[in-house]
Backbone as ProteinMPNN parsed JSONL, in Angstrom:
{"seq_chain_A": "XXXXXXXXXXXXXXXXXXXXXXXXXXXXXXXXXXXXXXXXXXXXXXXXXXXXXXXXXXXXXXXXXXXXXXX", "coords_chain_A": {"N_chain_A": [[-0.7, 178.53, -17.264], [2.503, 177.851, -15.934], [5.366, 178.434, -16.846], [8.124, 176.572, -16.461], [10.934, 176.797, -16.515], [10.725, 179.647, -15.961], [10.193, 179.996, -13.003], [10.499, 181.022, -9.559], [13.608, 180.541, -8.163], [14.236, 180.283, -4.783], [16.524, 181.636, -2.325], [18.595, 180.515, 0.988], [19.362, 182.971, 2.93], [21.31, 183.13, 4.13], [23.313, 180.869, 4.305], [23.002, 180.114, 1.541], [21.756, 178.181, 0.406], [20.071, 176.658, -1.647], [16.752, 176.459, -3.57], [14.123, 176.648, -1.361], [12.352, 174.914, 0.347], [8.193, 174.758, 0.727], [7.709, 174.389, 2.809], [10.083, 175.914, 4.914], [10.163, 178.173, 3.711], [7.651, 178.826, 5.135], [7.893, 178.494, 7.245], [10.002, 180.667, 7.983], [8.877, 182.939, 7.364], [6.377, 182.479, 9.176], [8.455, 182.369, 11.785], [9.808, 185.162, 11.199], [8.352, 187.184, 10.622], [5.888, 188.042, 8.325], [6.012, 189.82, 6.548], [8.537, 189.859, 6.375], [11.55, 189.908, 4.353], [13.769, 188.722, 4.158], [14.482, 184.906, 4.231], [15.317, 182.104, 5.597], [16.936, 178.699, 5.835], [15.732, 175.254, 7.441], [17.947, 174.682, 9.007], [19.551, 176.944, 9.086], [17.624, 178.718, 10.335], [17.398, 177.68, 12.396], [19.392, 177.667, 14.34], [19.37, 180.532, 14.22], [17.356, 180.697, 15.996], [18.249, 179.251, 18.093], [17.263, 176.735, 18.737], [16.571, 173.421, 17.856], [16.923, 171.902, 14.892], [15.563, 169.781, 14.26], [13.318, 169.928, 16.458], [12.148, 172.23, 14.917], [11.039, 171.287, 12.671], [9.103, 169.532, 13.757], [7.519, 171.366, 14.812], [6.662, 172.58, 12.632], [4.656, 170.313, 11.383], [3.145, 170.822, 13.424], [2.173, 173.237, 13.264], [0.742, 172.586, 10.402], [-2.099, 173.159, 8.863], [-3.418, 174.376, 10.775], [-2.162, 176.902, 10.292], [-2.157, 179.457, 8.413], [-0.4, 180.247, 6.524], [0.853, 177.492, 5.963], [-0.433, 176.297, 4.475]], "CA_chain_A": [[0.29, 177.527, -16.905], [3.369, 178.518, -15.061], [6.849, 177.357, -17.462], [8.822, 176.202, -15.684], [11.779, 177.868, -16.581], [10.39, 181.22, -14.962], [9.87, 179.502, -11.468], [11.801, 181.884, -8.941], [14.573, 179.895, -6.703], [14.552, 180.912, -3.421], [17.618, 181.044, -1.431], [18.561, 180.656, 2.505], [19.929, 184.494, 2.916], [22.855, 183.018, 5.219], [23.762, 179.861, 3.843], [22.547, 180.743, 0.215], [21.22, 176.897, 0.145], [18.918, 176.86, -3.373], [15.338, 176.014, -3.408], [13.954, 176.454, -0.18], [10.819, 174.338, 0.438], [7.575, 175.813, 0.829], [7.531, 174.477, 4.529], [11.117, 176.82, 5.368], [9.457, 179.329, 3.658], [6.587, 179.357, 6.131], [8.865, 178.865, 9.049], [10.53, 181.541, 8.153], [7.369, 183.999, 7.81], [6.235, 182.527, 10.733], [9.043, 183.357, 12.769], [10.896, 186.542, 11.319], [7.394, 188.415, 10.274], [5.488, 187.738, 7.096], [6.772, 190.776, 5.881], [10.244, 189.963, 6.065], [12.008, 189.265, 3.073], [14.779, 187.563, 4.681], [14.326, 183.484, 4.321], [15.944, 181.044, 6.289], [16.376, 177.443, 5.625], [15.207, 175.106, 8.144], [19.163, 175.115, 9.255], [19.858, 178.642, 9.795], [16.471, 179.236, 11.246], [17.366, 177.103, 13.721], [20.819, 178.497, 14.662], [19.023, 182.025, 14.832], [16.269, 181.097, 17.182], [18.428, 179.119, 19.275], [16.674, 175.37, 19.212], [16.948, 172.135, 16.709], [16.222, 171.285, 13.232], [14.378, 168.638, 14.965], [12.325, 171.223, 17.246], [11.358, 173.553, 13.771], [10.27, 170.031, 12.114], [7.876, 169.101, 14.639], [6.59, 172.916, 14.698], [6.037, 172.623, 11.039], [3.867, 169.525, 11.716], [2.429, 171.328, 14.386], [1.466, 174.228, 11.961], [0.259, 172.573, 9.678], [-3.83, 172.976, 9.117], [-3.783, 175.286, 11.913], [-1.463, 178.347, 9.977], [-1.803, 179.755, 6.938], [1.053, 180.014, 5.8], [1.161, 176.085, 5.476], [-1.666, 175.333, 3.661]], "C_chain_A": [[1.646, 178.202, -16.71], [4.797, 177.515, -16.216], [7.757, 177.161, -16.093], [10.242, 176.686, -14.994], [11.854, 179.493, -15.466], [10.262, 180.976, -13.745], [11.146, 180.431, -10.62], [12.559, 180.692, -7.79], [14.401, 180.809, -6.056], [15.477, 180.457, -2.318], [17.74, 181.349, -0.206], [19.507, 182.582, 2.36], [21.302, 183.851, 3.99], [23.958, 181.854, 4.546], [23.958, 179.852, 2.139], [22.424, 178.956, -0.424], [19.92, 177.122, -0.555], [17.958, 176.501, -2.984], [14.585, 175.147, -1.872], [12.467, 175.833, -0.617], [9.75, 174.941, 1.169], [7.51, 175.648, 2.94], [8.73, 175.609, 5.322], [10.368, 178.153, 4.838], [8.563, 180.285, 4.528], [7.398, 179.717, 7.151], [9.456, 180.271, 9.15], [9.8, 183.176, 8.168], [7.007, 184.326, 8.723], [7.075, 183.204, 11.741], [10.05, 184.773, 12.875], [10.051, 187.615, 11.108], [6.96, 188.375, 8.762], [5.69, 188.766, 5.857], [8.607, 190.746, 5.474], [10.954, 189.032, 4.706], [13.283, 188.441, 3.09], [14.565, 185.973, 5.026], [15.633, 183.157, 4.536], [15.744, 179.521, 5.926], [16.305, 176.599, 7.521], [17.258, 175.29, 9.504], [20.053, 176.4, 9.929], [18.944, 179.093, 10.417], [16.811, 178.958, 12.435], [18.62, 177.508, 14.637], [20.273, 179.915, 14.932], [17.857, 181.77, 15.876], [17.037, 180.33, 18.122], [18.06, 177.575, 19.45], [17.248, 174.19, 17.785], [16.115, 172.275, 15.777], [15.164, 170.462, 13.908], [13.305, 169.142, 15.479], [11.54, 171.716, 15.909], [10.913, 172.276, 13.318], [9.223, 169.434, 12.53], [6.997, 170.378, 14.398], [5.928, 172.726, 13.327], [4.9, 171.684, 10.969], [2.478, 169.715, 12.41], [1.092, 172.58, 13.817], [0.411, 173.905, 10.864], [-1.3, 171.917, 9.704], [-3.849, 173.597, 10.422], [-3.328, 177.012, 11.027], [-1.961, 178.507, 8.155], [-1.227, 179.683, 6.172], [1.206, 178.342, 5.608], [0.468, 175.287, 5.224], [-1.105, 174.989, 2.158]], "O_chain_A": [[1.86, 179.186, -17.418], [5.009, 176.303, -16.252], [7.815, 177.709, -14.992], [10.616, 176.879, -13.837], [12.629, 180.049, -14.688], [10.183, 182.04, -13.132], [12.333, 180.508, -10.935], [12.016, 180.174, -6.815], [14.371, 181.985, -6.42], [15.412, 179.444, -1.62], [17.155, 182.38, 0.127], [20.2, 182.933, 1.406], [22.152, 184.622, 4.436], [25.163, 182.028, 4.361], [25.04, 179.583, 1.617], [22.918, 178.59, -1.49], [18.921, 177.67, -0.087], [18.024, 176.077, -1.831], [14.497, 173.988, -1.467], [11.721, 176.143, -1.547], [10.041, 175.615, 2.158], [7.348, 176.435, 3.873], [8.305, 176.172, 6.331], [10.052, 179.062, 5.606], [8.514, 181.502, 4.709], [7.586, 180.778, 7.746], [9.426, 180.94, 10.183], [10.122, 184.193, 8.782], [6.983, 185.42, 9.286], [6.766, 184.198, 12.398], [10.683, 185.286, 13.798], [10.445, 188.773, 11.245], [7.826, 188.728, 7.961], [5.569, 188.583, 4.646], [9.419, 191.297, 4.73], [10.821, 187.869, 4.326], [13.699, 187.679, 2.217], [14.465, 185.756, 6.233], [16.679, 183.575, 4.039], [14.613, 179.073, 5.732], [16.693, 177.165, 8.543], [17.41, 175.952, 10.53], [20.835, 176.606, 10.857], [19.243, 179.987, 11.209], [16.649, 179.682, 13.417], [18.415, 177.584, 15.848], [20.747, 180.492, 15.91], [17.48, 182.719, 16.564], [16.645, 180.579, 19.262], [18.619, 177.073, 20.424], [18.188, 174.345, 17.004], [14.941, 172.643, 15.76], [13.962, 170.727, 13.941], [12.233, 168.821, 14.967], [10.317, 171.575, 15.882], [9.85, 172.169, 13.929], [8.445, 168.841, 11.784], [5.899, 170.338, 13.844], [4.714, 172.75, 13.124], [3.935, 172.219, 10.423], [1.359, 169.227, 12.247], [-0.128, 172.714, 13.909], [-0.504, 174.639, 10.489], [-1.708, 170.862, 10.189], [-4.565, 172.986, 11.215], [-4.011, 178.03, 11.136], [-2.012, 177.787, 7.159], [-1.414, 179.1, 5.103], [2.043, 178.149, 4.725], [0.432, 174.078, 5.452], [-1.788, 174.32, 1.382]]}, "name": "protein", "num_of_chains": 1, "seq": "XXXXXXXXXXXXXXXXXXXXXXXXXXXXXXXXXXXXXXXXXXXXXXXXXXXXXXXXXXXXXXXXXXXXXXX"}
């Protein structure tokens, strides 16, 4: 059992907006390289690729049960 306490926050690397959700997480896998240790929230993702919050929200939808990352 996982305390709770020990749970790692994960922050946007630009914004430094706290507990990213596991869906920004993916997005951000998805589109910077599942290697990259740089997370984005859905916010700054969207400002670096160029399209809408609205756009990455649908994608995530789109993703999901097709990607890995967003199972």
């Amino acid at each position: 059992m996982i305390n709770k306490q020990d749970k790692r926050c994960v922050h946007c690397a630009h914004c430094t907006k706290q507990n990213l959700t596991k869906s920004e997480i993916a997005m951000s896998k998805k589109y910077l390289g599942r290697s990259s240790k740089t997370l984005l929230c859905i916010d700054c993702l969207a400002n670096f690729l160029e399209v809408t919050s609205e756009e990455l929200i649908a994608k995530i939808e789109e993703f999901k049960g097709n990607c890995k990352l967003f199972d």
